[in-house]
PDB file as gemmi writes it, atoms N, CA and C in Angstrom:
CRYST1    1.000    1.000    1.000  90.00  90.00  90.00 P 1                      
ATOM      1  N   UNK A   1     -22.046  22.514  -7.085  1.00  0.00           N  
ATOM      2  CA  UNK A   1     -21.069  21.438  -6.917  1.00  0.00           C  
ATOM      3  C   UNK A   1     -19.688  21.955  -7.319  1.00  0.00           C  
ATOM      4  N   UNK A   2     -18.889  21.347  -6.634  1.00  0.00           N  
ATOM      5  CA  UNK A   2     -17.166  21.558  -6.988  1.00  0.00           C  
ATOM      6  C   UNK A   2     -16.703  21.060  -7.995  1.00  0.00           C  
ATOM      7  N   UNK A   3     -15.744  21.958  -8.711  1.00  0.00           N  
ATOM      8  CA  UNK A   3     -15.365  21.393  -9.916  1.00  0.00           C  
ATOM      9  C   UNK A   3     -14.085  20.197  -9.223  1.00  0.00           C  
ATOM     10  N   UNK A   4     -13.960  19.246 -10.709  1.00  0.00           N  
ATOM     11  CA  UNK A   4     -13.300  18.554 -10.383  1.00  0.00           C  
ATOM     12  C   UNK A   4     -12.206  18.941 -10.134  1.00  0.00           C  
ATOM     13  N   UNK A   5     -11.374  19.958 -10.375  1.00  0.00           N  
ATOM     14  CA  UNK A   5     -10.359  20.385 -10.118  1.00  0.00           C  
ATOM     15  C   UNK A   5     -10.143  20.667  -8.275  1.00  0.00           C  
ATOM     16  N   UNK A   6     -11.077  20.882  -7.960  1.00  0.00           N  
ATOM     17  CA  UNK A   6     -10.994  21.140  -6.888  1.00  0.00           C  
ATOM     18  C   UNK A   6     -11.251  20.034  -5.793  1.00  0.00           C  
ATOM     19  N   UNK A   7     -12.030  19.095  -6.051  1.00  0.00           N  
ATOM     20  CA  UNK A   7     -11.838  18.158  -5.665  1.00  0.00           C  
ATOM     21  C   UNK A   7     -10.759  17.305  -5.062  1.00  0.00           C  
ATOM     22  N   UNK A   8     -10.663  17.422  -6.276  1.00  0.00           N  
ATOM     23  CA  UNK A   8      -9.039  16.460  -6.401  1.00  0.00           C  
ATOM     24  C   UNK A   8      -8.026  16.992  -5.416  1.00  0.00           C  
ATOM     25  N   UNK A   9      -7.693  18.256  -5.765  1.00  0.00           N  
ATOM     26  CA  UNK A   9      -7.267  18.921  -4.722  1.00  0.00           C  
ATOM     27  C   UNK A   9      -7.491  18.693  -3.374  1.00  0.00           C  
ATOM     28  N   UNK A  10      -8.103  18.736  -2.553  1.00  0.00           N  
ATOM     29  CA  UNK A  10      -9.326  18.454  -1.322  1.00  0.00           C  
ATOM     30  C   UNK A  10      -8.408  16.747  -1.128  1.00  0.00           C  
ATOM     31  N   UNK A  11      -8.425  16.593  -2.241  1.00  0.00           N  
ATOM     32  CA  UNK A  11      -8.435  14.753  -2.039  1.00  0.00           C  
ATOM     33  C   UNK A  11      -6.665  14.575  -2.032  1.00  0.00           C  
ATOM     34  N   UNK A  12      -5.746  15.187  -2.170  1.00  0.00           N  
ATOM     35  CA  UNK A  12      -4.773  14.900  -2.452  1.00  0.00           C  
ATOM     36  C   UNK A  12      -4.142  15.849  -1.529  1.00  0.00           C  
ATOM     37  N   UNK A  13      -4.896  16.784  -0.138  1.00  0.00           N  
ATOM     38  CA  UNK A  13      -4.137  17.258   0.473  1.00  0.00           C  
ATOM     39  C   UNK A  13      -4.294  16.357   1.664  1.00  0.00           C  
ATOM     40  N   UNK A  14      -5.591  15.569   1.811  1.00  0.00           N  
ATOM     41  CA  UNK A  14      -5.252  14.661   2.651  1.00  0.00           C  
ATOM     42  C   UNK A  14      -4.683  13.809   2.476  1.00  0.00           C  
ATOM     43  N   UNK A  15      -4.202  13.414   1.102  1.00  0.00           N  
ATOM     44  CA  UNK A  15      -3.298  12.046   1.201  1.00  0.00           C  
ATOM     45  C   UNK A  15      -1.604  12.556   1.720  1.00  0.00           C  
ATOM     46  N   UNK A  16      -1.770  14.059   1.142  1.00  0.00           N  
ATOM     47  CA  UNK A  16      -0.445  14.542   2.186  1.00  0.00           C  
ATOM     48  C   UNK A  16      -0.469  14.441   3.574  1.00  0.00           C  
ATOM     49  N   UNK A  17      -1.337  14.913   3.919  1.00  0.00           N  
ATOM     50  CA  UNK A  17      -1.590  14.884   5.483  1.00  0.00           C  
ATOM     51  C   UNK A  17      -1.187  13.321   6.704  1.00  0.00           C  
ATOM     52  N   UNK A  18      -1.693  12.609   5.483  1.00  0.00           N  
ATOM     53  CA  UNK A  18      -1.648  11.441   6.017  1.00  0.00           C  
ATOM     54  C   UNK A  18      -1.089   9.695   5.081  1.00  0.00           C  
ATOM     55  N   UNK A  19      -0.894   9.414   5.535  1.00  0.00           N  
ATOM     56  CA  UNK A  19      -0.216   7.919   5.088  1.00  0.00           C  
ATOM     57  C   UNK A  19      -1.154   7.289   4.186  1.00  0.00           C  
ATOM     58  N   UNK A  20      -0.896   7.075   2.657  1.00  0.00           N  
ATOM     59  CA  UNK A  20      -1.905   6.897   1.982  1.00  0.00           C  
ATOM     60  C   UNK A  20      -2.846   5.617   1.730  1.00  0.00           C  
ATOM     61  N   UNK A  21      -2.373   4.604   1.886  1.00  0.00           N  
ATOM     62  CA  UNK A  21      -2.866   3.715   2.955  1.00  0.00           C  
ATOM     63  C   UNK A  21      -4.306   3.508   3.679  1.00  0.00           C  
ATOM     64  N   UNK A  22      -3.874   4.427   4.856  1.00  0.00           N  
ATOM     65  CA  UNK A  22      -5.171   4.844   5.722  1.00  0.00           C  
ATOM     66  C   UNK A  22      -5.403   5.674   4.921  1.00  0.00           C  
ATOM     67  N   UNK A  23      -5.671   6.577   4.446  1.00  0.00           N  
ATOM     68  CA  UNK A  23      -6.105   7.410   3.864  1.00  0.00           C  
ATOM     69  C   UNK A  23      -7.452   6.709   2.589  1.00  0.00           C  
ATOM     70  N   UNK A  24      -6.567   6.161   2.130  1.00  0.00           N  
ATOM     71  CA  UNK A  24      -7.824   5.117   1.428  1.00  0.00           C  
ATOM     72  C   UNK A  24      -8.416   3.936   2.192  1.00  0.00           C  
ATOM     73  N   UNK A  25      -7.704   3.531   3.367  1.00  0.00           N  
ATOM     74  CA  UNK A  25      -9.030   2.617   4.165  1.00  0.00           C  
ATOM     75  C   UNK A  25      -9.862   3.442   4.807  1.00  0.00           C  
ATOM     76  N   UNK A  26      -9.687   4.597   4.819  1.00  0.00           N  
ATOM     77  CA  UNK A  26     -10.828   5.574   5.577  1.00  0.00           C  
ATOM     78  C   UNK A  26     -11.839   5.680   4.346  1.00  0.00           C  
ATOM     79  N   UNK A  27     -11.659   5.951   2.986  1.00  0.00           N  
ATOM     80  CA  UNK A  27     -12.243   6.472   1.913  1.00  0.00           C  
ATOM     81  C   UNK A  27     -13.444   5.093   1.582  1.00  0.00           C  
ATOM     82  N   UNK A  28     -12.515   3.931   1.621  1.00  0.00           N  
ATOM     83  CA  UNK A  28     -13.397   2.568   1.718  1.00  0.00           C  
ATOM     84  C   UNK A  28     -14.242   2.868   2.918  1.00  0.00           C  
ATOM     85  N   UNK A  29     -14.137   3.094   4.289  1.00  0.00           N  
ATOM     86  CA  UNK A  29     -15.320   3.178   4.874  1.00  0.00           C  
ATOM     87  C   UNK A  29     -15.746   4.126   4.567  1.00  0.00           C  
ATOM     88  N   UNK A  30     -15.562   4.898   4.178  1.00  0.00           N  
ATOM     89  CA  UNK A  30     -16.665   5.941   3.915  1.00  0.00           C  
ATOM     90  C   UNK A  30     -17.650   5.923   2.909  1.00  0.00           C  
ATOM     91  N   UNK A  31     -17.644   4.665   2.161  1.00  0.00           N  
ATOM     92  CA  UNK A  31     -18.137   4.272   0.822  1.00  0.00           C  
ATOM     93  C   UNK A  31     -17.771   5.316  -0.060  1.00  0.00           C  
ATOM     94  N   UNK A  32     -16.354   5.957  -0.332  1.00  0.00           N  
ATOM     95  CA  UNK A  32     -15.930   6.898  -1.083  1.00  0.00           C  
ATOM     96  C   UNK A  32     -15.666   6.794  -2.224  1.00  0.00           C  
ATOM     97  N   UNK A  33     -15.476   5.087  -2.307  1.00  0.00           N  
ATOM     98  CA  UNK A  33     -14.710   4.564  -3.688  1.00  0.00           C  
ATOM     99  C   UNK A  33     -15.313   3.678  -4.118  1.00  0.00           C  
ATOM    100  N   UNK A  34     -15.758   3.272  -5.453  1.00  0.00           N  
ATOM    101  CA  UNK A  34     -16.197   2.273  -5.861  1.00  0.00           C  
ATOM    102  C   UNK A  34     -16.011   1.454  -5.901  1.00  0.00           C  
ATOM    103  N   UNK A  35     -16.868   0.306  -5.463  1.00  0.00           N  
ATOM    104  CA  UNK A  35     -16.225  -0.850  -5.159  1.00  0.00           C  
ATOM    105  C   UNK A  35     -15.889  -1.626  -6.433  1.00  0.00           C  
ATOM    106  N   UNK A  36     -17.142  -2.149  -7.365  1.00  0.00           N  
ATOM    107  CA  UNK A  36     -16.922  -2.592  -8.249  1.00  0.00           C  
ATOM    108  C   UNK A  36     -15.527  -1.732  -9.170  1.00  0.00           C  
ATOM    109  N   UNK A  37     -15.673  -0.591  -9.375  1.00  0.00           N  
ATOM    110  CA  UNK A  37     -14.377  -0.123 -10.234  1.00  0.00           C  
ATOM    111  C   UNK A  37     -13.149  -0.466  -9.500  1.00  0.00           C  
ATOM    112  N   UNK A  38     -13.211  -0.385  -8.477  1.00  0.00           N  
ATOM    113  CA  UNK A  38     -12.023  -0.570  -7.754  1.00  0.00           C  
ATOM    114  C   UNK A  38     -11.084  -2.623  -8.184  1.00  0.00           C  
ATOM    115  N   UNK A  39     -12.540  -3.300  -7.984  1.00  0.00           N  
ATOM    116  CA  UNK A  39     -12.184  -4.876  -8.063  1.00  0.00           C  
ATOM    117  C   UNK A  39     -11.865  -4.809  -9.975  1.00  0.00           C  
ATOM    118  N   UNK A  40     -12.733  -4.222 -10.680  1.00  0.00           N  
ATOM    119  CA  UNK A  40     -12.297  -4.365 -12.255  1.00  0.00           C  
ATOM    120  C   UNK A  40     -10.896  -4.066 -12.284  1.00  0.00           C  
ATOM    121  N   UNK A  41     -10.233  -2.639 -11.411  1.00  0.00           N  
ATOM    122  CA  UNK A  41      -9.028  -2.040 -11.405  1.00  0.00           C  
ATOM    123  C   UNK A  41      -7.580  -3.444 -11.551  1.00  0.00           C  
ATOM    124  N   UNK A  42      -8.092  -4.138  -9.880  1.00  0.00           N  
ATOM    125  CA  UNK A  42      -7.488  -5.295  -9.605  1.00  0.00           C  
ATOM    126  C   UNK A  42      -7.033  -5.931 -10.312  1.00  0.00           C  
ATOM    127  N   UNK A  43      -8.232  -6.379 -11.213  1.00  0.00           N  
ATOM    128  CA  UNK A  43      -8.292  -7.531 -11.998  1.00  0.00           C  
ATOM    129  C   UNK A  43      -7.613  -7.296 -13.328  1.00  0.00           C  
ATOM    130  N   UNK A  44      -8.211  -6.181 -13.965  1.00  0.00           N  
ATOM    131  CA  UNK A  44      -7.447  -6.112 -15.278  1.00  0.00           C  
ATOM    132  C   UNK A  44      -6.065  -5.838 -15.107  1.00  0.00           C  
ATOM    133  N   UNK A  45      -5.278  -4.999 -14.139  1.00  0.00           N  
ATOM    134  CA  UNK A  45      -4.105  -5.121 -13.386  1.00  0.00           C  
ATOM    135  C   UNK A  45      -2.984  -6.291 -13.059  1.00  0.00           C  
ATOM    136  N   UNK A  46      -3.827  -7.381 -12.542  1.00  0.00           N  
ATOM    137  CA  UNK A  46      -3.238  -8.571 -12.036  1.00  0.00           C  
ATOM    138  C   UNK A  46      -3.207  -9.334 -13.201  1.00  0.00           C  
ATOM    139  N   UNK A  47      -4.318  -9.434 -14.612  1.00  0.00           N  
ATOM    140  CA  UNK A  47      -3.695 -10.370 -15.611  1.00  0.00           C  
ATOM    141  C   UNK A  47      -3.068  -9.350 -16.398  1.00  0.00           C  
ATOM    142  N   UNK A  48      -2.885  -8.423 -16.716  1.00  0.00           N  
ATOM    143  CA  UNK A  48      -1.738  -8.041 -17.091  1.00  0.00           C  
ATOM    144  C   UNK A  48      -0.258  -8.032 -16.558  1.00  0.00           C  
ATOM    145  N   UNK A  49      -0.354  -8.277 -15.295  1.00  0.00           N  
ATOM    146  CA  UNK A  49       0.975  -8.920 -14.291  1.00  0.00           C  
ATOM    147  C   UNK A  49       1.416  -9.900 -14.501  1.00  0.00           C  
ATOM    148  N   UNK A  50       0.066 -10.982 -14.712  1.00  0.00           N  
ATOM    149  CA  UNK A  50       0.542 -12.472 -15.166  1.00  0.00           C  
ATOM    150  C   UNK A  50       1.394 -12.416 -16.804  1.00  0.00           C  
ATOM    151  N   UNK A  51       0.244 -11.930 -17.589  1.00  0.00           N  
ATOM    152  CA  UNK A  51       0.834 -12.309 -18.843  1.00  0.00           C  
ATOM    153  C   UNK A  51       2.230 -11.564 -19.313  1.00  0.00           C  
ATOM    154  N   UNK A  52       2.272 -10.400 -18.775  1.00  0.00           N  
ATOM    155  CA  UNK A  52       4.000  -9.929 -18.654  1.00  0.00           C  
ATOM    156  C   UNK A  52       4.671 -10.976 -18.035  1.00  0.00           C  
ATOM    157  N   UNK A  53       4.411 -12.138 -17.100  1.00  0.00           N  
ATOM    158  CA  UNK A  53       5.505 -12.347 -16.632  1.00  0.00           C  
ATOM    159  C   UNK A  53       5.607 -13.927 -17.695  1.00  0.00           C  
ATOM    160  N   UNK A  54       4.857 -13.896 -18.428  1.00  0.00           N  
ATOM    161  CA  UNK A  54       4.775 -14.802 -19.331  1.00  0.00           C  
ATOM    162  C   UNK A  54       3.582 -15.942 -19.614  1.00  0.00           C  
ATOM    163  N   UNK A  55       2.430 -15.589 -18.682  1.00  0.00           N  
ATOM    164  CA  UNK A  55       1.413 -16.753 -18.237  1.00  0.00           C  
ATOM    165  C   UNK A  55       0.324 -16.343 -19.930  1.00  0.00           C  
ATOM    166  N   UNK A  56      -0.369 -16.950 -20.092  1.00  0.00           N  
ATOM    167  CA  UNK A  56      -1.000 -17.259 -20.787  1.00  0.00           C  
ATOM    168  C   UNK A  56      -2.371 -16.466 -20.682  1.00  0.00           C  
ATOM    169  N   UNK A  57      -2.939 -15.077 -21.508  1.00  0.00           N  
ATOM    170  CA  UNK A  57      -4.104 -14.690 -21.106  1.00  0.00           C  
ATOM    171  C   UNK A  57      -5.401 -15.292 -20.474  1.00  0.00           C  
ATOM    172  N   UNK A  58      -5.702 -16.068 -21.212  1.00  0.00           N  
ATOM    173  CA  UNK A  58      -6.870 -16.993 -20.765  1.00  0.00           C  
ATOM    174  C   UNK A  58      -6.741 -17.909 -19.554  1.00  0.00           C  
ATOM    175  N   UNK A  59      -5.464 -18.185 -19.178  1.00  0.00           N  
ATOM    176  CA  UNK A  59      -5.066 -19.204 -18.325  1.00  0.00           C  
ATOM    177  C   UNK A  59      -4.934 -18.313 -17.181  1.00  0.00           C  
ATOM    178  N   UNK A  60      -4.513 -16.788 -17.002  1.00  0.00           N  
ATOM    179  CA  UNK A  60      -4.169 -15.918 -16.310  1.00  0.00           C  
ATOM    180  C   UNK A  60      -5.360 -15.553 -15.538  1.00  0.00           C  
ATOM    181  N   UNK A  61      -6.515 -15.530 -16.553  1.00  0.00           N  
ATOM    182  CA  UNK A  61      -8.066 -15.482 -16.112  1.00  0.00           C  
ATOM    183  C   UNK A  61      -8.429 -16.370 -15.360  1.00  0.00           C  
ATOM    184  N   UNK A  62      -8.488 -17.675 -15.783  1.00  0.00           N  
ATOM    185  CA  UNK A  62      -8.957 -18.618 -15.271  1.00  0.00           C  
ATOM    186  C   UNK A  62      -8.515 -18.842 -14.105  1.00  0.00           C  
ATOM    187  N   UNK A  63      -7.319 -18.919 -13.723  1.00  0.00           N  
ATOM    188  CA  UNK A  63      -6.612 -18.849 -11.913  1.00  0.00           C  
ATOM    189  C   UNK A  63      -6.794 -18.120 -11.107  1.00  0.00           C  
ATOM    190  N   UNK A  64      -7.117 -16.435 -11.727  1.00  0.00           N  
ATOM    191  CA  UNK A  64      -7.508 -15.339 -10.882  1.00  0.00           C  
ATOM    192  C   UNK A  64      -8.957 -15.586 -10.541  1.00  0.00           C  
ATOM    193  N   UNK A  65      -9.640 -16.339 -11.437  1.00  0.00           N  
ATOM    194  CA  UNK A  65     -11.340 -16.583 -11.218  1.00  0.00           C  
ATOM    195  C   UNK A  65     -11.107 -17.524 -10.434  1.00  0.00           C  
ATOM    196  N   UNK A  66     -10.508 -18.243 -10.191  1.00  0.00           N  
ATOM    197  CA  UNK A  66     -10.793 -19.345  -8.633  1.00  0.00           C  
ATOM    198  C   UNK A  66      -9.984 -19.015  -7.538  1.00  0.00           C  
ATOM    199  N   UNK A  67      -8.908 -17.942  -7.787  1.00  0.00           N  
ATOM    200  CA  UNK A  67      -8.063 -17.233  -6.218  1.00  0.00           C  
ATOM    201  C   UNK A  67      -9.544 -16.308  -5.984  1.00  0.00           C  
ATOM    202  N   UNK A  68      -9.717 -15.914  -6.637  1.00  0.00           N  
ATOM    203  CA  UNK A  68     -10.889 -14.792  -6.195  1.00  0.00           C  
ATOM    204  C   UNK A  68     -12.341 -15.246  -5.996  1.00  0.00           C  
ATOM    205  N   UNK A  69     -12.510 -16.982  -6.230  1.00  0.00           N  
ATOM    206  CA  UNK A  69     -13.707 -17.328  -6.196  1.00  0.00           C  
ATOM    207  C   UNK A  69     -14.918 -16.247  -6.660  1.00  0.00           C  
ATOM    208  N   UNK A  70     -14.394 -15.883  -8.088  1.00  0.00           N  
ATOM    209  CA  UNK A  70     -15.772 -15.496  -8.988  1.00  0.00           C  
ATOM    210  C   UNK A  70     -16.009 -16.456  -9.830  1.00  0.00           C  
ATOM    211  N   UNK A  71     -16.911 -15.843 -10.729  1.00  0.00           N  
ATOM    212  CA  UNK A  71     -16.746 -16.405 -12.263  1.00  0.00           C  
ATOM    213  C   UNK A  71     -16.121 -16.386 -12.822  1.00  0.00           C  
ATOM    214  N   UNK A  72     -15.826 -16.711 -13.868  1.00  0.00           N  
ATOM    215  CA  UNK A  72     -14.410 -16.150 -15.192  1.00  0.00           C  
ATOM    216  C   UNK A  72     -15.030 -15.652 -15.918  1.00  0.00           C  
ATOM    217  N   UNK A  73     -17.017 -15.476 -16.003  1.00  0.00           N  
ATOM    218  CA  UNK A  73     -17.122 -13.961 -16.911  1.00  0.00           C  
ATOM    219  C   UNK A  73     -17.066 -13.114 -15.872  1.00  0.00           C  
ATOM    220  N   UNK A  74     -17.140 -12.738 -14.775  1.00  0.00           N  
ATOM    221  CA  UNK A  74     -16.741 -11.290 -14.015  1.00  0.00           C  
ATOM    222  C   UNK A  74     -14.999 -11.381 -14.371  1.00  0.00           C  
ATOM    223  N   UNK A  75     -14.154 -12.181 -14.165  1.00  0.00           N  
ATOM    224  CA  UNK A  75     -12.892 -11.552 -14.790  1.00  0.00           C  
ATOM    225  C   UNK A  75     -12.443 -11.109 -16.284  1.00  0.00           C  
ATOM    226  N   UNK A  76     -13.611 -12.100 -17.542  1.00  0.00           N  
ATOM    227  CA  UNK A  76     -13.108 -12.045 -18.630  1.00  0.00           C  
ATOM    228  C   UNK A  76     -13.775 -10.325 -18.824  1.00  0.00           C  
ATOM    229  N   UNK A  77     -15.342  -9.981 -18.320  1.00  0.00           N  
ATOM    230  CA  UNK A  77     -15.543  -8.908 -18.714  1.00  0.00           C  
ATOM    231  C   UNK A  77     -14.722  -7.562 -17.806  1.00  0.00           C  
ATOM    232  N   UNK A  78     -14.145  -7.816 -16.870  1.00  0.00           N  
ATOM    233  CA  UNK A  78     -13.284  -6.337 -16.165  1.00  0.00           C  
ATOM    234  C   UNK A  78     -11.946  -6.391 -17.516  1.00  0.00           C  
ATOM    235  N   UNK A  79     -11.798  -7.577 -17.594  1.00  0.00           N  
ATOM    236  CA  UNK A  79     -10.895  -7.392 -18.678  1.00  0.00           C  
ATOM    237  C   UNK A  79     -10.668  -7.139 -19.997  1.00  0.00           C  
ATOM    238  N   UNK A  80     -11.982  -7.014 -20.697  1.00  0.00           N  
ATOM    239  CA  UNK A  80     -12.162  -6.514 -21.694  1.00  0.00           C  
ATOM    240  C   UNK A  80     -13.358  -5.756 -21.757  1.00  0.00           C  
ATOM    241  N   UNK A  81     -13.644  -4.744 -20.771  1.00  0.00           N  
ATOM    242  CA  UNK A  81     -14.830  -3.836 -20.612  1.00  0.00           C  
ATOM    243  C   UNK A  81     -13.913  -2.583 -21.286  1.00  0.00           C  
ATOM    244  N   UNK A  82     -14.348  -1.900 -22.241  1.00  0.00           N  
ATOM    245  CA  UNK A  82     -13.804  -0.305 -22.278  1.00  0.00           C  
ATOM    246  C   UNK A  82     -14.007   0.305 -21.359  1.00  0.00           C  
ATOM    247  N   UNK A  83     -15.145   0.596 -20.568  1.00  0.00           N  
ATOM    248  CA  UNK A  83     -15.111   1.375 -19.466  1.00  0.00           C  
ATOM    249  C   UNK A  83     -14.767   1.448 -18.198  1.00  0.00           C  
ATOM    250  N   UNK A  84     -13.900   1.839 -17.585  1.00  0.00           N  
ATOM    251  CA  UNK A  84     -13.032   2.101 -16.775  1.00  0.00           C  
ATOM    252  C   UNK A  84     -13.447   2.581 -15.346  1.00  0.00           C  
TER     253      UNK A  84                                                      
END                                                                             
């Protein structure tokens, strides 16, 4: 197997190549990327967007759990999972 170094590499000459964008809607079909890490990414992302802009942690949760029609434990735990 390839080290990660090289990988990455591999992975970042096509995002030169091409518009990065497509480049990651190709990677999504390709099942390249995780989905779940990808939606935790979102999420812990977007209430930290809210509460910078002044919203209320818990309240920040709770709105993203019904725009996103989950639960509010799938948002409370992406948001306080250590693992990444």
């Amino acid at each position: 197997m390839y080290n990660k170094r090289k990988l990455l590499i591999a992975l970042s000459k096509q995002i030169e190549q091409g518009a990065p964008m497509e480049v990651l809607e190709q990677m999504w079909r390709e099942q390249l990327l995780d989905k779940t890490a990808v939606e935790k990414l979102y999420i812990r992302t977007e209430v930290e967007r809210r509460v910078r802009a002044g919203e209320g942690k818990t309240k920040a949760m709770e709105q993203l759990s019904a725009e996103l029609n989950c639960s509010y434990e799938k948002v409370r735990t992406a948001v306080y999972s250590k693992k990444h």
